[in-house]
Structure formats: structure tokens, C-alpha cells
C-alpha positions in Angstrom: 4.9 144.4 77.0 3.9 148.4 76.0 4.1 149.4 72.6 7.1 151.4 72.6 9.3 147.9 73.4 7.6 146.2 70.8 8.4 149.3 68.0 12.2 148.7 66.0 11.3 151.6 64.9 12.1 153.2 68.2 15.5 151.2 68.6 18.0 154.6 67.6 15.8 156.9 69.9 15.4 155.0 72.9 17.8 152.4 73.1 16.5 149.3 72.8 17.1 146.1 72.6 15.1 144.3 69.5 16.7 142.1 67.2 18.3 143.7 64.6 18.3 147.5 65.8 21.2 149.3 64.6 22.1 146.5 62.1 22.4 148.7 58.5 23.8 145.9 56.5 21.6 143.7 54.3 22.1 140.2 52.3 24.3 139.5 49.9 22.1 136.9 48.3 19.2 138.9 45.9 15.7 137.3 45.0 13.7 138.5 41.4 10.5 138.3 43.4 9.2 138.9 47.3 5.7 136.5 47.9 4.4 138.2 50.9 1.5 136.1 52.8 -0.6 137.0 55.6 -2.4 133.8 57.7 -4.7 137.0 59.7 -5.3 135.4 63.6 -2.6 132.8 63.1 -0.3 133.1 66.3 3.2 131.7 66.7 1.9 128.5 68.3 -0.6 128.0 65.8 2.2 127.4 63.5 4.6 125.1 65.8 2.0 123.0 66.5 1.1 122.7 63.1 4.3 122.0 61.9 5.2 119.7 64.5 1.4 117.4 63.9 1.7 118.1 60.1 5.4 117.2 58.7 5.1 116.9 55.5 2.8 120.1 55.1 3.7 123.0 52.8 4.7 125.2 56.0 7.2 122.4 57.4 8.9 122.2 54.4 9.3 126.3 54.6 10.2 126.3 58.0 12.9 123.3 56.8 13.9 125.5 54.0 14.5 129.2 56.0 14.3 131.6 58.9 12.2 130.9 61.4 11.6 134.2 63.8 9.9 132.8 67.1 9.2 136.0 68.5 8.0 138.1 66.1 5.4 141.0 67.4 2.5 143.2 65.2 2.3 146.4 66.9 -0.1 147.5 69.2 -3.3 148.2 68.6 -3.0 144.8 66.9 -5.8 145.5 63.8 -5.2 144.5 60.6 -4.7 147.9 59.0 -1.9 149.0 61.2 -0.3 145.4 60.9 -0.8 145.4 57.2 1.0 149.2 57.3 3.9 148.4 59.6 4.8 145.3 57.0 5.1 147.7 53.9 5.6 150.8 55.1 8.2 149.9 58.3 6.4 152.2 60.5 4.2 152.3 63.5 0.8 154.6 63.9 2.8 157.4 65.0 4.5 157.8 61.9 2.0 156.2 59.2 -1.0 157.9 61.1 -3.2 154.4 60.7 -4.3 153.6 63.9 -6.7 151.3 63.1 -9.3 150.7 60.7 -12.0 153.0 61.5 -10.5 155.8 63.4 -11.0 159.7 64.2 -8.8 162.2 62.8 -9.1 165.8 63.8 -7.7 167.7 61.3 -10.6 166.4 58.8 -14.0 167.7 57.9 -16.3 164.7 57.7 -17.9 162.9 54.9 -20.2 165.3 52.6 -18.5 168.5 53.3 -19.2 171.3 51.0 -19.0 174.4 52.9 -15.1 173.9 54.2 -14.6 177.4 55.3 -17.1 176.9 58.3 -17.4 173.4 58.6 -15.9 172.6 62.2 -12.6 169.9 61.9 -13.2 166.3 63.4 -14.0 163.6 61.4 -13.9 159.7 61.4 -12.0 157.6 58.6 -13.6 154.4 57.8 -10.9 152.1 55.7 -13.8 149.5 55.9 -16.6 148.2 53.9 -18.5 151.4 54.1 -16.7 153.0 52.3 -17.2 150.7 48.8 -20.2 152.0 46.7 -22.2 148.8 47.0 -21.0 147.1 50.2 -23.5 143.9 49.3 -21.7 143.0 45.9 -18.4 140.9 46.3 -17.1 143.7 43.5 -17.7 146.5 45.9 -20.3 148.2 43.4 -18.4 147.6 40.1 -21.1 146.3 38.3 -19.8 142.8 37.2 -21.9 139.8 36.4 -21.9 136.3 37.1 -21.0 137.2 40.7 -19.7 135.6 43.1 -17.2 133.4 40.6 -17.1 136.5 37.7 -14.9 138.2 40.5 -11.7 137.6 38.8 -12.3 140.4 36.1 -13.0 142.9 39.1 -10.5 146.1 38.4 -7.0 146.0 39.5 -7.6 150.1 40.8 -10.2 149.7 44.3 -10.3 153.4 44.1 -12.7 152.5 41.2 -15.4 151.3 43.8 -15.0 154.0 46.8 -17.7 156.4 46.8 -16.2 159.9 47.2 -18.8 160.8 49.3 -18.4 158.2 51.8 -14.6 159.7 52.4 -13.5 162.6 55.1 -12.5 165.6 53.4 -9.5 167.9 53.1 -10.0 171.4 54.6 -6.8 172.6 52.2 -8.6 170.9 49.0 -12.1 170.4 50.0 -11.8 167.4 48.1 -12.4 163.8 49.7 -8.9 162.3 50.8 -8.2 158.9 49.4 -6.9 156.0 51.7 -3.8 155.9 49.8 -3.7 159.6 50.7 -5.0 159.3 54.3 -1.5 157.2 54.8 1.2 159.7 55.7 4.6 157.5 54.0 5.2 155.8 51.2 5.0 151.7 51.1 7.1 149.0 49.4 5.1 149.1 46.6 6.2 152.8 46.2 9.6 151.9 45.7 9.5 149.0 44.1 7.0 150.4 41.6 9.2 154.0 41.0 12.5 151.3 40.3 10.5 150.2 37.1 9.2 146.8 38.4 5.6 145.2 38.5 3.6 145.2 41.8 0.3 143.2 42.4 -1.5 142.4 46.1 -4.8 140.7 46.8 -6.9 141.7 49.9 -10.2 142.0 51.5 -11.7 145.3 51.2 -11.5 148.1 48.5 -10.5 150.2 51.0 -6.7 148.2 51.1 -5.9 151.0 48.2 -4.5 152.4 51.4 -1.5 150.0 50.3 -0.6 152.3 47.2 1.1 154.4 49.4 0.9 158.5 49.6 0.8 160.2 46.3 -0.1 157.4 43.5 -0.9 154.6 42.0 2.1 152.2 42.7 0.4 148.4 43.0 -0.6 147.5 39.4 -2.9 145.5 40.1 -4.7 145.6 43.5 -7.0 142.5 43.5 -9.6 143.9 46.7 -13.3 141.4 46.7 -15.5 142.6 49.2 -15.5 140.0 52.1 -18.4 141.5 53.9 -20.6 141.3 50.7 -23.4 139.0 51.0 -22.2 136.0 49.8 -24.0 133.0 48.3 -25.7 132.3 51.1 -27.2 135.6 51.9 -25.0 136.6 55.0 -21.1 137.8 54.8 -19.2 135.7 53.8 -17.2 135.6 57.4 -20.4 134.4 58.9 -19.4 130.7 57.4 -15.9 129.1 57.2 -16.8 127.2 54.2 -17.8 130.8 52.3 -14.6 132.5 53.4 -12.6 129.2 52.5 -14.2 130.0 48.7 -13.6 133.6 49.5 -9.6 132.7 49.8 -9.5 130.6 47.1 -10.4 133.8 44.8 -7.3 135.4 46.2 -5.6 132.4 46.0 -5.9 131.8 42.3 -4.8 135.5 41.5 -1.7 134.8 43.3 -1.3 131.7 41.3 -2.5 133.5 37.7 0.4 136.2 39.0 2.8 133.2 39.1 2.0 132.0 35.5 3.0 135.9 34.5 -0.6 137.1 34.3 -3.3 139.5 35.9 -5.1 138.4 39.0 -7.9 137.5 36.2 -5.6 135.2 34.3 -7.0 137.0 31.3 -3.5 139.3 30.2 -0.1 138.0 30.2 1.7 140.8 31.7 5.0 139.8 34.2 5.6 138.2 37.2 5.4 140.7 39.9 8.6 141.9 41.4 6.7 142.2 44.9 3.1 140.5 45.2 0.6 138.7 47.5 -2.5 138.3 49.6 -4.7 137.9 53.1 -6.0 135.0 54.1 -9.2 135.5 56.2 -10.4 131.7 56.7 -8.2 131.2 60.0 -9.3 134.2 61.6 -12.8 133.7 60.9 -12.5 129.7 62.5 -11.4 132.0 65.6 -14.1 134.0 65.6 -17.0 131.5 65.3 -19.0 130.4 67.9 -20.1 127.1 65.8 -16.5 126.1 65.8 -15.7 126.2 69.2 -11.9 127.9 68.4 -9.5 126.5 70.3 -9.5 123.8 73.4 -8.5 123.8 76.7 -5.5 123.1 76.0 -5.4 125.6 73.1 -5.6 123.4 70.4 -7.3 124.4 67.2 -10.8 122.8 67.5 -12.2 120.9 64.3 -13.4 123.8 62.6 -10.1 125.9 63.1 -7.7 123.0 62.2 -9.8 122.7 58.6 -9.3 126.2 57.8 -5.2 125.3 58.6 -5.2 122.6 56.6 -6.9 125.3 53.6 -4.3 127.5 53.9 -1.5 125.3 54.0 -3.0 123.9 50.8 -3.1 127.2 49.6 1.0 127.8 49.8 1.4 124.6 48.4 -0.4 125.3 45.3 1.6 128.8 45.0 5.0 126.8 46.3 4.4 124.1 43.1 3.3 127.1 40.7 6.5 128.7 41.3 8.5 125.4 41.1 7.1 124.8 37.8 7.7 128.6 36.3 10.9 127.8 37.3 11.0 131.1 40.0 11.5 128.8 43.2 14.9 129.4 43.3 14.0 133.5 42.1 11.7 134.4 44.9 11.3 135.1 48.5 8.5 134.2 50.4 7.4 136.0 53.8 4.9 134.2 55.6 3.4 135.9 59.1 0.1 137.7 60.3 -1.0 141.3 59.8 -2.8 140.5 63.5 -3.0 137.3 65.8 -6.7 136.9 67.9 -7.5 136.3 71.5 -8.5 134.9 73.8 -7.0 131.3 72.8 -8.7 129.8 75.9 -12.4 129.3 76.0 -12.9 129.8 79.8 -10.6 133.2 79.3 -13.4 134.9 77.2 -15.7 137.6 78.7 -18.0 139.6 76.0 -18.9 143.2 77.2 -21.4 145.1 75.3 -19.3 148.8 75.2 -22.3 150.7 74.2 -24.0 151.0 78.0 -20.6 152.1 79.3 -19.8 154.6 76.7 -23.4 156.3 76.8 -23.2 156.5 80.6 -19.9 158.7 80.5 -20.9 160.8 77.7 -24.6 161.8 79.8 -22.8 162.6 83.2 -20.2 164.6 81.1 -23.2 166.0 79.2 -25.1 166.8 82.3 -22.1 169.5 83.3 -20.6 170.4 80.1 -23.9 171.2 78.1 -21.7 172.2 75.0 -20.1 169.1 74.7 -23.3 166.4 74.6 -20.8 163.7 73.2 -17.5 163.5 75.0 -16.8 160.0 72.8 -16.4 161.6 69.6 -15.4 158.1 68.1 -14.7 155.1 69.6 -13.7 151.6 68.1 -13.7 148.9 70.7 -12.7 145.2 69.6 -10.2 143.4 72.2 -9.1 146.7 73.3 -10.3 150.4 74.2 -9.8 153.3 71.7 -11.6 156.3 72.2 -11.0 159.9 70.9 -12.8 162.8 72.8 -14.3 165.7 71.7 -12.5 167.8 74.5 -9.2 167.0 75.2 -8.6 169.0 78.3 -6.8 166.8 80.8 -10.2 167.5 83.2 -11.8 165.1 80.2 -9.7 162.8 79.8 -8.8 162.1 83.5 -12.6 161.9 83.9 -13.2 159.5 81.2 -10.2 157.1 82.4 -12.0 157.0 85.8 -15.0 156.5 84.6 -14.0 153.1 82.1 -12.4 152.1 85.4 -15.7 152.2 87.5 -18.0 150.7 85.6 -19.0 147.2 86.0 -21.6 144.3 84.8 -22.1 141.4 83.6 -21.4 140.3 80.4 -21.1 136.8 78.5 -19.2 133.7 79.0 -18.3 131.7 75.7 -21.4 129.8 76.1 -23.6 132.8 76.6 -24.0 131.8 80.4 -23.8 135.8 82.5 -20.3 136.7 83.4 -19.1 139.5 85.6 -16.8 142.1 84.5 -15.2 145.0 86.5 -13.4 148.4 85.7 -15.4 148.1 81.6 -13.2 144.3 81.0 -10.1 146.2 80.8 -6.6 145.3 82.0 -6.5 148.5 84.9 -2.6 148.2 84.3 -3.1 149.2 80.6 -4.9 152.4 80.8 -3.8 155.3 78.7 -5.5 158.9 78.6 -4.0 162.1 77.5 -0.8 162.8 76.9 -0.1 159.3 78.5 -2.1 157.9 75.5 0.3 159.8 72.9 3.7 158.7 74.8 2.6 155.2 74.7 2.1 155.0 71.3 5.5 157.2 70.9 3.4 160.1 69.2 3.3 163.9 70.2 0.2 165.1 72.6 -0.5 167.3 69.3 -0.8 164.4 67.0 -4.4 165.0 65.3 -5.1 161.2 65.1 -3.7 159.5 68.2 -6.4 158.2 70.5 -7.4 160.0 73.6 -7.7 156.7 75.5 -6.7 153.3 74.9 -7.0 150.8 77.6 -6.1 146.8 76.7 -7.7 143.8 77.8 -7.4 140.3 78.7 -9.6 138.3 77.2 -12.6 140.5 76.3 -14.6 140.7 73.5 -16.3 144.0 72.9 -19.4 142.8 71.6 -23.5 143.6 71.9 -24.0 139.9 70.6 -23.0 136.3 71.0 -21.7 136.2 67.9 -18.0 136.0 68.1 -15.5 134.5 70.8 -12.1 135.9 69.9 -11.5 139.3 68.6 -7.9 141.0 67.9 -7.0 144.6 68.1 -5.4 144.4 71.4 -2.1 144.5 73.2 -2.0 140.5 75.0 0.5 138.6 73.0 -2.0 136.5 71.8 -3.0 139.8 69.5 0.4 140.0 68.8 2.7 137.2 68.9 2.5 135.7 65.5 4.6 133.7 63.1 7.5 135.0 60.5 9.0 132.8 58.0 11.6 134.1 55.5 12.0 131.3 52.7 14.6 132.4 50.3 17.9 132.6 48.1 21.0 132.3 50.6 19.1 131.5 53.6 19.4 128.1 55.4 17.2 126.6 58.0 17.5 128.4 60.9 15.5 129.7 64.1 15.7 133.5 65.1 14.8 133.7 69.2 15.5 137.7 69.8 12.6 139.2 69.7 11.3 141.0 66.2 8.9 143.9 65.1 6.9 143.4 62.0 7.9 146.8 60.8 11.1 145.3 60.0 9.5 143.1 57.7 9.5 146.4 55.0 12.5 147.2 54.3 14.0 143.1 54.8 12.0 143.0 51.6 12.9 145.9 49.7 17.0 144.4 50.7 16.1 141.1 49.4 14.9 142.6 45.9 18.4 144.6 45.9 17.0 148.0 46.7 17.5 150.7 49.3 15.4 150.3 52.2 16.2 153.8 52.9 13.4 154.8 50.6 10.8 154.3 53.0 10.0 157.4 54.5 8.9 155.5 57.9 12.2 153.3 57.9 14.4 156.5 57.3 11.9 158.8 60.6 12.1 155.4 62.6 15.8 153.8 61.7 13.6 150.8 61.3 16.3 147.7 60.9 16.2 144.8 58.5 15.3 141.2 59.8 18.4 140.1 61.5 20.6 137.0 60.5 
């Protein structure tokens, strides 16, 4: 299914029919408190199989407690920075301008700038770990000692720990743009902030200060460990599921400390938050692993995968008891779903294509004939999907650079590292975008400066140099993007949802369950973005 079918957003200008387009009414019933939690990887029948082999788990009892939505959908590309956008912003790339999280945007001068006056526009926007000051240290370069367990009095402000000079720059300004800045709308967190009420979120790279919203400071305490830090054993700590199970559990007890009525470091007694919560990384990682194998045959969570379930679902039950005993279980909502889901789910689906061959290839031939233009591929970002953004934009380029991903073919890898052919780059040849085809399939104009020139999806590759990954997400195959959506809350009875859903519409059901105006969003006002429906 193509983007645009997938987008709410969409529903008043082109007629479609999602769940809950058109519907301006909200609930009657009103939480204190919205616990928003993202299981990143976890897809739809991750969690039914789950629930159905684990019955007196912490997710059955929510699914037995509230709405169910079956066919919930991230937006494509499915990356966790325009996942985590859509679900607090209630907009899609076009609108937010987050394509993913290391893009290109046009408009920019690139890191370093000085001289802004001559300084030719084009620049890429990391919202990674490169941008922290120390990318090695858990606190991204904040100083702290006793690392990695002294965490927990990092600073509730990431911007703290960006290095300017790492950041794109604004011509107007000549000043580095912030993330928070880079985002075009404001987010949940901008609302609920300006209507006097607390705000906390915990996630896994400074560069999440993106969540703050245009303009300011609106999260008050923005909990952001470094997960690709070394950790305690000397390689990031997604190299190892244990190490990104300990990672969690750093998240995990800020979320519970913010329970209690205190600061992600448990050290200040300061409110509940009004809207708060956190990433998990240790299912997404168990996807990733070679060493664990993912997911059967019969697509199954292997061993590895199902003990990083299991942690997590341990996880909500420790912040489900912590808000029993504060005596806010009957106060608060709780959202749980994915920022992205991962693919492929089937071993014998996988193929792993190194990009880099195919990308250098087309930029020499264009070279060879368009000497002023050495590098066609300005920027490109290639995980389970294509996304390039050219240097020339001419339709001769990007017509040329479409036909060109489509001839090229090799051999890549097979999930056991055995040679496997590939054709037309490992893309899906009926999900190839370039030009002004690119821009109307993610609904943007053909003038938008950060829309990419290409994007072509795939069906089970990996982009990869290496072996060291089997599953990647970024894509546009439901297993990307169908992922889970529980809402647990005051008024709402056990029910399942079939229509299908956008997680955009996640934004504004949260700002109605907290009794304010979803119309505040900027993205759910351009995009008539619907709460959740029944």
C-alpha cells in the first residue's frame, strides 16, 4: 500500500477511507496523565502471538483492559524519527519535513559554515549520534562520572550535549539550526507544556530534542543516553541484547522515578507528568542480531527475540504496578505501539546488498558527461529502502538515476552469509519513485527542499556492507509498518479496532484524552488529522 493511503492526514484532501477521517469529536472520559510507550521493531503479530502464548503477561492484561487497533500503520519511510514525529506532531514528512534520520535538506548550508553569503545551499541533517559532542560516553559528552550506572543525573536539556558545529546552518541566521528547530510544527509536548502542565520523555539519542517541538523548550525533562556509546563491553551497546536490555532499564527506571512524582534521576520531587514516556530498543536490536537468529520459519520470535519480549513486558509491568500504587491507574492513559516495525520476518526472505558499488557506479557515468556535477548522489540513506537526494534535479537526472538503480545487479548475502543474487539494486521495481513522482508519493510539492529525489522500497533487503545485521526497518512492506496500538484508559472497555489506522492520529487522541484541543497541532490543523476512532 503507497504512502498517501497510509496518511489520515490526507483523509479531507483526497478522500479516503482510514478509520476515523472526518470524525472531529473526542471522548467524554478525560485522563490526568498520557504514558506513551514505543516497543521499536515490534509488529502487530509480534504482539498477538505474545498475548495469546503469554496470558497473564502485562500486555494481555492491557489488551483485556482497552482498545486494541489491529491495523495500525507508521508512515512510510518507516524510520524511527518520522514515526516518533507522526505520534506527537500528527503529521507526515511532508508537513513536519523529517524524512528520516539522516537526511539532505537544500535550503541549508552544511556544518561549519562561516562565510553564508557565498557558501552554496545543500546540506545533510544528521539527528543521530554524530551529532552528540562525545558520541563514546553514554552522556553524550556531558562529563558525568561513574558512567554507565551515574546516567540518571544526565541533564533533562540534550541540547546541552549537541556540538553546534556538528549542526547544518541557517543561511537567514548563520547560526546552527537545532533539531527542535529543523522540525517545521509544533508537538504534543508543545501544547501540553504552553497549557501549564509538566512534560518528561526518555529516548535514545540527544539528538530526540527534535521532540521539543519548533520554537522552545517544551519537554521538561528530556531523559536522551547515548545508545551508540560504547558500552561496558567496549562495543555499542546494540551490538548485545543483554547491554541494550541494561540500556532500557535506564529508561525504564526514569519512567518509574516520573511515576513516584520525581525527575528521571529520582533525585527532585517535582510532579507527575501530564504527558511522559520512553523507547524501548531491546526488541529491535533481537531483530537485528545475527547471533539471535530473529524469527523462524514460521515467524516466531527465536530464543533471543522472545527474551527481549519477555523484558519489556516486564518493563510495563513495573510502570503498570508503580502507577497502581501512586494511585494514578485509574488517572492515566497508556499508548502502547512502535515508532517503526523491522523486516524481513522470514529468514529465507533476507538478501543484504552492499549500496555503496551501485551508488558509485551511477555517480562515475553521470560524472563522465556532466563534469560539473562529479556527485549526482548528494546524500543518500539506504536501510530497507532507497532514499537518495541528487545534486541535479533535472528530470534528465533523475530519470537517469531511476534506470540506472533498476539495472544493476549482483550478488549479495543470504542470512547465513552464503552468496545471493539480487537484481534491479534489491528493490521492489513496482516501488520506484524519482522526481516529481518521488514528491507526489510522499504528498509533498516538487519544490519541497527536503523531499527525496528517489525512493524505491524493497522486499526483504538489507542495505548493508557487512554481515552484521538481518532485519532492518525504514521501508514501505508492512512488516516496516504494521505495528501494534493499544489505548488503555479511563472510559474505554476492551475492545478491537479492525479499520485500518495511521499513527499520526495517535497526536491529537492524546492531547483529547488530556482534555485539550487537538487543533493546536499545527500538522493536525494542515493535514485534518482525525483522533483514534471508537
Amino acid at each position: 500500500m503507497g504512502y498517501r493511503l497510509a496518511a489520515a492526514g490526507a483523509c479531507a484532501v483526497m478522500g479516503l477511507a482510514v478509520a476515523g477521517c472526518g470524525n472531529s469529536g473526542g471522548s467524554q472520559q478525560r485522563d490526568q496523565h498520557v504514558l506513551l510507550l514505543s516497543i521499536d521493531g515490534m509488529h502487530q503479530s509480534d504482539l498477538a502471538d505474545y498475548v495469546a502464548a503469554h496470558q497473564d503477561s502485562a500486555l494481555a492484561k492491557l489488551v483485556a483492559r482497552g482498545a486494541q487497533y489491529t491495523d495500525a500503520r507508521v508512515l512510510t519511510p518507516a524510520d524511527s524519527f518520522p514515526g516518533t514525529v507522526a505520534m506527537i506532531t500528527g503529521g507526515s514528512p511532508k508537513t513536519t519535513g523529517v524524512y528520516y534520520d539522516d537526511t539532505w535538506a537544500r535550503d541549508l548550508l552544511p556544518a561549519g559554515t562561516k562565510d553564508c553569503a557565498t557558501a552554496k545551499k545543500g546540506a545533510q541533517v544528521p539527528l543521530t549520534e554524530e551529532i552528540d559532542k562525545n558520541t563514546d560516553e553514554l552522556d553524550g559528552g556531558q562529563g558525568l562520572s561513574g558512567l554507565p550506572d551515574g546516567v540518571m543525573a544526565m541533564t533533562d536539556d540534550p541540547s546541552s550535549v549537541l556540538d553546534p558545529a556538528k549542526l547544518p546552518v541557517d543561511p537567514a541566521t548563520c547560526k546552527p539550526i537545532s533539531p527542535s528547530d529543523y522540525l517545521k510544527v509544533n508537538t504534543i509536548f508543545s501544547v501540553v507544556h504552553e497549557a501549564g502542565q509538566r512534560t518528561a520523555w526518555a529516548d535514545k539519542h540527544p539528538a530526540y530534542q527534535v521532540m521539543n517541538g519548533r520554537g522552545g523548550h517544551s519537554i521538561d525533562d528530556l531523559f536522551t543516553p547515548e545508545i551508540d556509546s560504547k558500552s561496558p563491553k567496549g562495543d555499542a551497546w546494540t551490538k548485545d541484547a543483554d547491554q541494550t536490555k541494561r540500556y532500557d532499564t535506564y529508561k525504564a527506571d526514569a519512567i518509574v522515578n516520573e511515576i513516584k512524582g520525581k525527575d528521571h534521576s529520582g533525585a527532585k520531587q517535582v510532579g507527575v507528568p501530564a504527558v511522559f514516556g520512553m523507547n524501548f530498543q531491546a526488541v529491535s536490536v533481537s531483530q537485528k542480531l545475527p547471533a539471535s537468529k530473529g524469527y523462524s520459519v514460521d515467524g516466531k520470535p527465536g530464543a533471543l527475540l522472545s527474551a527481549s519480549l519477555d523484558f519489556v513486558d516486564q518493563q510495563i509491568g513495573r510502570f503498570v504496578a508503580a502507577l497502581d500504587q501512586a494511585g494514578l491507574t485509574d488517572k492515566t492513559t497508556i499508548v502502547v505501539t512502535a515508532k517503526h516495525g523491522q523486516s524481513p520476518i522470514r529468514p529465507d526472505a533476507l538478501t543484504r546488498v552492499d549500496d555503496k558499488p551501485i551508488i558509485d557506479s551511477i555517480n562515475k557515468e553521470w560524472a563522465a558527461t556532466h563534469p560539473q556535477t562529479p556527485k549526482l548522489i548528494a546524500h543518500s540513506i539506504d536501510d530497507a529502502a532507497i532514499l537518495w537526494w541528487l545534486a541535479d534535479r533535472s528530470p534528465d537526472a533523475t530519470a537517469f538515476a531511476k534506470r540506472k538503480l533498476l539495472e544493476a545487479n549482483g550478488t549479495g548475502t543470504d542470512i547465513n552469509g552464503n552468496p545471493k543474487p539480487f537484481t534491479a539494486s534489491g528493490v521492489d521495481t513496482g516501488q520506484v519513485y524519482a522526481g516529481a513522482d518521488a514528491a507526489t508519493y510522499f504528498g509533498a510539492d516538487a519544490n519541497d527542499t527536503r523531499v527525496p529525489d528517489i525512493f524505491a522500497g524493497t522486499v526483504g533487503t538489507v542495505y548493508t556492507a557487512g554481515k552484521s545485521k538481518i532485519a532492518e526497518h525504514g521501508g514501505s512492506s508492512p512488516e516496516d509498518r504494521h505495528v501494534p496500538l493499544l489505548v488503555v484508559g479511563s472510559g474505554i472497555a476492551k475492545h478491537s479496532v479492525s479499520e485500518q489506522v495511521s499513527m499520526t492520529q495517535v497526536a491529537p487522541t492524546i492531547l483529547d484524552r488530556l482534555g485539550l484541543d487537538p487543533q493546536k497541532l499545527d500538522a493536525v490543523k494542515s493535514e485534518h488529522t482525525a483522533i483514534l476512532p471508537s
